[in-house]
matplotlib code that plots the C-alpha trace (Angstrom):
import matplotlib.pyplot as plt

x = [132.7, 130.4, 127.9, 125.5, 122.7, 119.6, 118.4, 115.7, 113.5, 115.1, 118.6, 117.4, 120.4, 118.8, 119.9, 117.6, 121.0, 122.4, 123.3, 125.0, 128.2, 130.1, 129.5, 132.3, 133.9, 137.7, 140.4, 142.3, 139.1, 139.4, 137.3, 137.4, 135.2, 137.5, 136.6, 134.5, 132.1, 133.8, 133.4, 136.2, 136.5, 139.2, 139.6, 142.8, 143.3, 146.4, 145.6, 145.9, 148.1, 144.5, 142.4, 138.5, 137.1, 133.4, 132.4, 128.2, 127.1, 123.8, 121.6, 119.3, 115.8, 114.4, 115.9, 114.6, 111.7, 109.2, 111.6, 114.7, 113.7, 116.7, 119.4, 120.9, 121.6, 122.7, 125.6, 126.2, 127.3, 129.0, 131.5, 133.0, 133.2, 135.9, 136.5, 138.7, 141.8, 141.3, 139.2, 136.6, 137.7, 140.9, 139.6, 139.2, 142.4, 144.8, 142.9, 143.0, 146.8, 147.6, 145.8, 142.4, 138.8, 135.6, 131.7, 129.2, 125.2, 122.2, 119.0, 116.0, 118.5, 122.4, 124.6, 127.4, 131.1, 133.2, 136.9, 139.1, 142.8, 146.3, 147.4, 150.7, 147.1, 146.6, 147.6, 146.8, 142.9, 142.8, 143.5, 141.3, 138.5, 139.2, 139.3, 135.9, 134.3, 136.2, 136.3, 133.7, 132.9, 130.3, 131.0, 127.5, 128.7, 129.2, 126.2, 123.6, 125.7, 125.5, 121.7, 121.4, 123.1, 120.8, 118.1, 118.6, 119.7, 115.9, 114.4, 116.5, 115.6, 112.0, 109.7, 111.7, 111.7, 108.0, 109.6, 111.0, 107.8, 105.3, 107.9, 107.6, 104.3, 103.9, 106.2, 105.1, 100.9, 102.0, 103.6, 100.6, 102.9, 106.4, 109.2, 109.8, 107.3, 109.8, 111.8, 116.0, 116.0, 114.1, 110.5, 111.5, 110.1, 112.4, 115.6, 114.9, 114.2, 117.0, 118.9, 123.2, 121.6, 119.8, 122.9, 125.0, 123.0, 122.1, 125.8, 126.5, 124.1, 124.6, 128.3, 129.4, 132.0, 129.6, 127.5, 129.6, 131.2, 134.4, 134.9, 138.6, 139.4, 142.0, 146.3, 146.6, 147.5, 144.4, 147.2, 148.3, 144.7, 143.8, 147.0, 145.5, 142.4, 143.5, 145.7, 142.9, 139.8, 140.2, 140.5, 136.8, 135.1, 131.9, 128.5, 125.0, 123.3, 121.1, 117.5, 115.7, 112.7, 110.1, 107.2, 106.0, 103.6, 100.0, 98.9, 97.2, 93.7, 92.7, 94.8, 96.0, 95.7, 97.9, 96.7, 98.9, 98.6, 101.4, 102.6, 104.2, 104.5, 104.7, 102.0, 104.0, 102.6, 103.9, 102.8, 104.5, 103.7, 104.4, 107.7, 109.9, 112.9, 116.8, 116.9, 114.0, 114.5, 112.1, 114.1, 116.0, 112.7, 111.6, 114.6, 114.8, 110.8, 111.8, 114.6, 111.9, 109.1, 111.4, 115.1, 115.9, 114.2, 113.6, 111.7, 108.2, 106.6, 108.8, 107.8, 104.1, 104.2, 106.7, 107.3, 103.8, 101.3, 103.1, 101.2, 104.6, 107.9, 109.4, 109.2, 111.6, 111.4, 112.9, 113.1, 113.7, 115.6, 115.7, 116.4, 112.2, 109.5, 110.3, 108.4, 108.5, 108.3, 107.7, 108.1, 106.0, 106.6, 104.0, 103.5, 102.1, 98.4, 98.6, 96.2, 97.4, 94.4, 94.4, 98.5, 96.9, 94.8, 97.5, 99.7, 97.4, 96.7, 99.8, 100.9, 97.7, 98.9, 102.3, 100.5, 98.2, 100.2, 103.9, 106.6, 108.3, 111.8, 113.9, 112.4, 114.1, 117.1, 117.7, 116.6, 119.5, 122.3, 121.9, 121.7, 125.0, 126.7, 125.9, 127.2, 130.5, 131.2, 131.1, 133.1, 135.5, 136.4, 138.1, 135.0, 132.4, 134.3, 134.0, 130.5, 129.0, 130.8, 129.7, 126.2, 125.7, 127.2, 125.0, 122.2, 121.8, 124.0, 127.2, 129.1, 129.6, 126.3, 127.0, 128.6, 125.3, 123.5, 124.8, 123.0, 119.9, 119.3, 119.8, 116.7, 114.4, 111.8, 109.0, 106.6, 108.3, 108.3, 104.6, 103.9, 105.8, 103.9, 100.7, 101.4, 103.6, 100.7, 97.8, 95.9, 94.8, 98.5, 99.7, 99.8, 99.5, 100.7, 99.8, 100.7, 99.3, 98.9, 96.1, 92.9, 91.9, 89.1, 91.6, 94.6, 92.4, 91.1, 94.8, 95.7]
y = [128.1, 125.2, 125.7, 123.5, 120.8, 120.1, 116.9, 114.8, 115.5, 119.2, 117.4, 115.9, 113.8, 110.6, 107.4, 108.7, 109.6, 106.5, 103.9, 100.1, 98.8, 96.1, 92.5, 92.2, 94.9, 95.2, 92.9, 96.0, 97.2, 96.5, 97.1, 95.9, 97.0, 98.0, 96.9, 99.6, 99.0, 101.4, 100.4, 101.5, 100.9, 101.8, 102.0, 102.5, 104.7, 106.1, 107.8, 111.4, 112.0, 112.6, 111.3, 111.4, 110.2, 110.4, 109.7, 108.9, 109.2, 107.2, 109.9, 112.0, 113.5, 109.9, 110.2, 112.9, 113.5, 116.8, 119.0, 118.3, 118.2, 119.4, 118.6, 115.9, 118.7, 121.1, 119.0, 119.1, 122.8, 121.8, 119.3, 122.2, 124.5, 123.5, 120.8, 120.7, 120.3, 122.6, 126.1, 127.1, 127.2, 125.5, 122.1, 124.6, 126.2, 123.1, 121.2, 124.3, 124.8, 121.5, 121.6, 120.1, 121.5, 120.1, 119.7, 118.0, 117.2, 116.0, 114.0, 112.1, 109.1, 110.1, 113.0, 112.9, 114.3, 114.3, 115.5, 116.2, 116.4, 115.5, 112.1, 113.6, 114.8, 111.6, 111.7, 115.3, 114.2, 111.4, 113.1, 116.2, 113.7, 111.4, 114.6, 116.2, 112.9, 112.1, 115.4, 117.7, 121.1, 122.5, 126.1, 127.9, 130.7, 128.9, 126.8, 130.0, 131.4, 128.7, 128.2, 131.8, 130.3, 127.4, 129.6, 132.0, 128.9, 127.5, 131.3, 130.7, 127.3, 127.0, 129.9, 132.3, 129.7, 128.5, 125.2, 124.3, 125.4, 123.1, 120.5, 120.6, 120.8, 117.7, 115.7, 116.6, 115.9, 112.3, 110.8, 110.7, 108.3, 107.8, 110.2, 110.8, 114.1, 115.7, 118.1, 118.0, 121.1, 121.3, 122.9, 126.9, 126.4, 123.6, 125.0, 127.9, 125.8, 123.1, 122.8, 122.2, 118.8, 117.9, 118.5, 116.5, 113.5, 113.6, 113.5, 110.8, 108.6, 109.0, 109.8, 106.9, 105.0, 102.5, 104.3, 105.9, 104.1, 105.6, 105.6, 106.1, 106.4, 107.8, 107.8, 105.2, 101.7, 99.8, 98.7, 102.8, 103.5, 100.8, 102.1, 105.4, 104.2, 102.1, 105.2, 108.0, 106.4, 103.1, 104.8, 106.3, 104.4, 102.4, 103.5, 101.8, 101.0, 104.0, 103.6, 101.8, 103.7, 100.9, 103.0, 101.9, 103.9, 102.8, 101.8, 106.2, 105.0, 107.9, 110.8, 113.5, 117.2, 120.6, 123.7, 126.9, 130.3, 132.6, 134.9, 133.4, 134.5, 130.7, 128.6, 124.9, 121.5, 118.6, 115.0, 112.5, 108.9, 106.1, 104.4, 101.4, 101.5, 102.2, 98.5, 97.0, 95.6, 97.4, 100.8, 99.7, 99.6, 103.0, 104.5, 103.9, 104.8, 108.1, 108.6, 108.0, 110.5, 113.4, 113.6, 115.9, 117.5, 113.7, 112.8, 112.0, 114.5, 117.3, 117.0, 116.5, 119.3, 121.9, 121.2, 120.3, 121.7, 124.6, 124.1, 123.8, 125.8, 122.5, 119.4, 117.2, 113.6, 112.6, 109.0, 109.2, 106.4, 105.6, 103.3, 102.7, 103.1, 106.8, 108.9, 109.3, 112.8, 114.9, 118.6, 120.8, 124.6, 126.3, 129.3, 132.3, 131.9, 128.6, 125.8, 123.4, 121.0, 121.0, 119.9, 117.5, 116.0, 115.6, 113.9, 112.0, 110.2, 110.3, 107.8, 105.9, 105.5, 104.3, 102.0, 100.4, 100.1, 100.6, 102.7, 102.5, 100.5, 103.5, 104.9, 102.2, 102.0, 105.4, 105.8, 102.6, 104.8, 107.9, 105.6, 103.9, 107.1, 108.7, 105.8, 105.2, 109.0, 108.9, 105.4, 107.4, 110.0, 109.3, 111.1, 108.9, 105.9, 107.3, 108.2, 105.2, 102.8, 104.2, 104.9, 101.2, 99.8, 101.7, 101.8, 98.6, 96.2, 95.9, 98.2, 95.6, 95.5, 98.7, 96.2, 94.5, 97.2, 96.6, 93.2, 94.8, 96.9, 95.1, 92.5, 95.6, 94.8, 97.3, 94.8, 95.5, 99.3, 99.2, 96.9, 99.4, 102.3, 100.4, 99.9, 102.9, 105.5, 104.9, 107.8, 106.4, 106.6, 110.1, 113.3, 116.3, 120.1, 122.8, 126.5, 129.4, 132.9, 134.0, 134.9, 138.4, 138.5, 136.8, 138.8, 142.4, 141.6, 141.0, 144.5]
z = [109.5, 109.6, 106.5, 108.4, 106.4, 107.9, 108.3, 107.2, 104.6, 104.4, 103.5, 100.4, 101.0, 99.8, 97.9, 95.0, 93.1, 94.5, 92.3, 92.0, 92.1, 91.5, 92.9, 95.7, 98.1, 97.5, 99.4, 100.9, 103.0, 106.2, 109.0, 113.5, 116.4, 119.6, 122.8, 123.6, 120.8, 118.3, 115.0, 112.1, 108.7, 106.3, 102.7, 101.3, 97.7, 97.2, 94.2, 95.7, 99.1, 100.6, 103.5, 104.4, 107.3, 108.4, 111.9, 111.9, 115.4, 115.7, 117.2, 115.6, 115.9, 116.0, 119.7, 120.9, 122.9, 123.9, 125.7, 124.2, 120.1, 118.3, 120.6, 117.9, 115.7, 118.9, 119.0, 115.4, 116.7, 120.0, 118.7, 117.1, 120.3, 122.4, 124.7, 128.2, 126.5, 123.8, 123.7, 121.0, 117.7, 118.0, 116.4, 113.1, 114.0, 113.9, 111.3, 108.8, 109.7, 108.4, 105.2, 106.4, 106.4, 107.8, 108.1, 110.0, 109.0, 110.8, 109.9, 111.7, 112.4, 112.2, 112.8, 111.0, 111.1, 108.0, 108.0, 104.9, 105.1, 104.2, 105.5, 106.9, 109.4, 110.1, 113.8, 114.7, 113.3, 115.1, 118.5, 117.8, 116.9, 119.9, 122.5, 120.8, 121.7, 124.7, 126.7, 125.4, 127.2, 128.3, 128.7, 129.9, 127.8, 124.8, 125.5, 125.3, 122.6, 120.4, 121.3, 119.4, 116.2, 116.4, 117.1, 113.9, 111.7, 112.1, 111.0, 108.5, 107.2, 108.4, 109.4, 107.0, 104.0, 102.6, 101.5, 104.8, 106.7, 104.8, 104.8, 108.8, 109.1, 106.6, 108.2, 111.3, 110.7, 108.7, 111.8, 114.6, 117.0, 115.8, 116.8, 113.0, 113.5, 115.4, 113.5, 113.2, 114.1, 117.1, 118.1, 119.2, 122.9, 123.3, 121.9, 124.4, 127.3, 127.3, 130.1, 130.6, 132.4, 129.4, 127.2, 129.5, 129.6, 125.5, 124.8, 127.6, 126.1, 122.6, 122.0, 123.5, 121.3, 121.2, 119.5, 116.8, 113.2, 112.0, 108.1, 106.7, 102.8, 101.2, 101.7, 104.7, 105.7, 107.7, 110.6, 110.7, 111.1, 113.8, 115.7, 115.7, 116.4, 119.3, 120.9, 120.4, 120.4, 122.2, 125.9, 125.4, 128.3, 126.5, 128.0, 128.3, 124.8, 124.1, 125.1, 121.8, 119.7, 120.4, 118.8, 115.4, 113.3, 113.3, 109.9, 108.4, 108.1, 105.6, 103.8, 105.7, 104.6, 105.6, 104.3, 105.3, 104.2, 104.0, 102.0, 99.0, 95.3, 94.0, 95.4, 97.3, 97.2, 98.8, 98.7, 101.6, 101.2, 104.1, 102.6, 104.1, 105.8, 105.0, 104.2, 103.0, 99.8, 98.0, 98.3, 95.0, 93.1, 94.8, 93.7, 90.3, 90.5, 92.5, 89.1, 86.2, 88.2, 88.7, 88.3, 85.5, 82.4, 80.8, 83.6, 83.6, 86.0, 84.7, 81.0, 81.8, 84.8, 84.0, 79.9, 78.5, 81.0, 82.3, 85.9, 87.3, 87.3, 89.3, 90.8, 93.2, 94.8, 97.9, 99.3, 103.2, 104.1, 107.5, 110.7, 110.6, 107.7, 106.3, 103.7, 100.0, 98.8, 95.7, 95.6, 93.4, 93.0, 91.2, 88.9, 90.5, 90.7, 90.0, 91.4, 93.8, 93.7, 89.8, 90.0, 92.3, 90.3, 87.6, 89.6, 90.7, 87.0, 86.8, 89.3, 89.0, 85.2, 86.4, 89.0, 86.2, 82.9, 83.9, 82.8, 79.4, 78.4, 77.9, 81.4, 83.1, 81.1, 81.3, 85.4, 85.8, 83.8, 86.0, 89.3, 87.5, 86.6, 89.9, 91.8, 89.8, 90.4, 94.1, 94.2, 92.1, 94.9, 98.5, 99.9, 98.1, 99.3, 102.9, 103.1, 101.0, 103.1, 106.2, 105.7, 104.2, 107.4, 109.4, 107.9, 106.1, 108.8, 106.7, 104.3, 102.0, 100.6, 98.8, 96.4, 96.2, 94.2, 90.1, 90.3, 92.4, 89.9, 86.7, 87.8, 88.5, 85.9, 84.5, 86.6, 89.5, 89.1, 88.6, 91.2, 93.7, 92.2, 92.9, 96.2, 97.3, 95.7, 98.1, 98.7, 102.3, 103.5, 102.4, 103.7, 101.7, 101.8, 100.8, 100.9, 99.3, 99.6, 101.8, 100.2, 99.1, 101.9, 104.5, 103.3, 103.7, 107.0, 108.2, 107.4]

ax = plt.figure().add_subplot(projection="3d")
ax.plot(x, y, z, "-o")
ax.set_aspect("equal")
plt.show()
């Protein structure tokens, strides 16, 4: 089973809850690029006799184009469906028998693999990780089969889930030229209508070992790793760079609005601002801003929405950080009957009182311990290791500026927070959503 998480803003899989570290990445990490562009990097702990490795495959929705949205998160379901050498199922099969389990997730800008095992696994994982990518098939059988699954997973997640509908057509309305509109999971016409060409050339293109970063933490030796690396992985032929995304959102000249109707019991708004990218500097400020507005009960929007007004039963923030300029979100679920353009207006002061006198002492004190805590936690865990390290080398050039962050944070100043609000809380450059029952008079003339 392969308990799959969608992408982009559905993943809420954000450096909001990401924090600092300390100043300089440990001696024993080690990292080389083969000579077919694969990059690896391993992270020794020998705490527990334990290994995670994470492979992130730069492809995702960003990629894709009308006529093949979703196929980034297609093969999120393929890698785990047989290849020439091995028949569907038996990548489970051998990892399981050895201890090991697995996952996989995709967003706007990566997919990404993560394996957990024993390092006596070591070998076996290697191999089923360097066939999967080497020698894929592409059974027509299991192709249509698995475009069923994918089929019924976006019912699931989208137009049977009022969250996940809004938060499509949002995303979809805030980006008029940039391939961020397209959504991970593909539009239904187009996960009907791909083609076993389509697939084939996708996966050519974009699961080339020069187009995939290996992350290993845990029970092993970096020259036991590269060995592996260099046996399994290193015969992968390299391909053609993947064609670049060249288009750059045009400046939103005025805010954007998305009314839906649907039947609902709690009333949904959402509020997407234009954000920078993955790394942009300023993402440490939004983060710790992201923290004080809405990450748990202390936070400022949930004791003025959900705590002191009662016009909310809950509210969320999500910063998507990305390979290009991404969206800040907050989440608002409201009470039934409630009013979506009075929460508005709320909010509304609300950030404009952020933007114009700041945020308290202990807001920022407090919004640095969690981002602290948070970040300790995952450091503290083989699997934290992995995935930090990998996602910082990716998406911010160089995994060693995860080590960066303790001192980032610390000379966030309260200026600083306001002087992001200021600028990050522009009416002109949002997009907002909402969703609501249909009207009395709408909802009898549907009967």
């Amino acid at each position: 089973m392969h308990p799959k998480i969608p992408g982009g803003i559905l993943a809420v899989l954000s450096f909001c809850s990401l924090p600092a570290a300390h100043a300089s990445a440990p001696d024993e990490i080690r990292a080389m690029t083969l000579d077919n562009g694969l990059r690896i990097i391993v992270w020794p702990d020998h705490d527990i006799p334990n290994v995670a490795l994470y492979n992130f495959v730069r492809v995702g929705s960003r990629n894709e184009a009308p006529g093949i949205t979703g196929l980034a998160h297609f093969f999120e379901h393929m890698m785990f469906n047989g290849t020439t050498r091995r028949p569907p199922g038996e990548f489970d099969r051998e990892m399981e028998a050895r201890g090991g389990s697995n996952n996989a997730s995709t967003s706007d800008d990566l997919t990404t693999y993560m394996d957990w095992f024993p390092s006596s696994a070591l070998d076996l994982v290697f191999d089923l990780e360097g066939d999967r990518l080497g020698h894929l098939a592409f059974d027509p059988k299991v192709v249509e089969s698995e475009r069923g699954v994918v089929y019924s997973e976006r019912r699931l997640r989208v137009e049977d889930d009022n969250a996940g509908f809004l938060a499509e057509q949002v995303q979809s309305t805030a980006f008029a030229a940039h391939p961020y509109h397209i959504p991970t999971i593909g539009w239904p016409s187009d996960i009907e209508g791909w083609t076993l060409a389509d697939l084939q050339r996708f996966f050519k293109a974009y699961y080339a070992p020069n187009n995939c970063t290996f992350v290993v933490a845990g029970d092993v030796e970096p020259e036991q790793v590269f060995a592996l690396a260099r046996k399994y992985l290193a015969p992968l032929p390299r391909q053609a760079a993947p064609p670049p995304v060249r288009t750059v959102e045009p400046v939103q000249p005025g805010e954007k609005r998305v009314t839906v109707e649907r039947r609902a019991q709690t009333p949904l708004l959402q509020l997407a601002y234009k954000a920078p990218r993955a790394d942009d500097s300023r993402n440490v400020t939004l983060n710790l801003l992201a923290t004080i507005l809405a990450q748990g009960d202390a936070s400022r929007l949930h004791r003025l929405l959900v705590e002191e007004r009662r016009i909310a039963v809950n509210v969320d923030v999500y910063l998507q950080e990305g390979f290009d300029p991404g969206l800040f979100w907050l989440f608002v679920t409201l009470p039934q009957g409630g009013d979506p353009d009075a929460v508005l207006a709320t909010i509304d002061r609300a950030l404009a009182s952020i933007a114009t006198e700041g945020v308290t002492e202990a807001e920022l004190a407090r919004a640095r311990n969690l981002t602290s805590a948070a970040y300790f936690g995952q450091l503290g865990t083989i699997n934290g290791k992995a995935r930090l390290a990998g996602e910082f080398e990716v998406m911010h050039g160089d995994f060693r500026k995860l080590f960066d962050l303790p001192d980032a944070i610390a000379r966030v100043t309260r200026d600083d927070i306001r002087a992001a609000a200021k600028d990050l809380f522009d009416a002109r450059h949002r997009t907002v959503g909402i969703l609501a029952p249909p009207t009395t008079a709408a909802a009898g003339g549907e009967g």
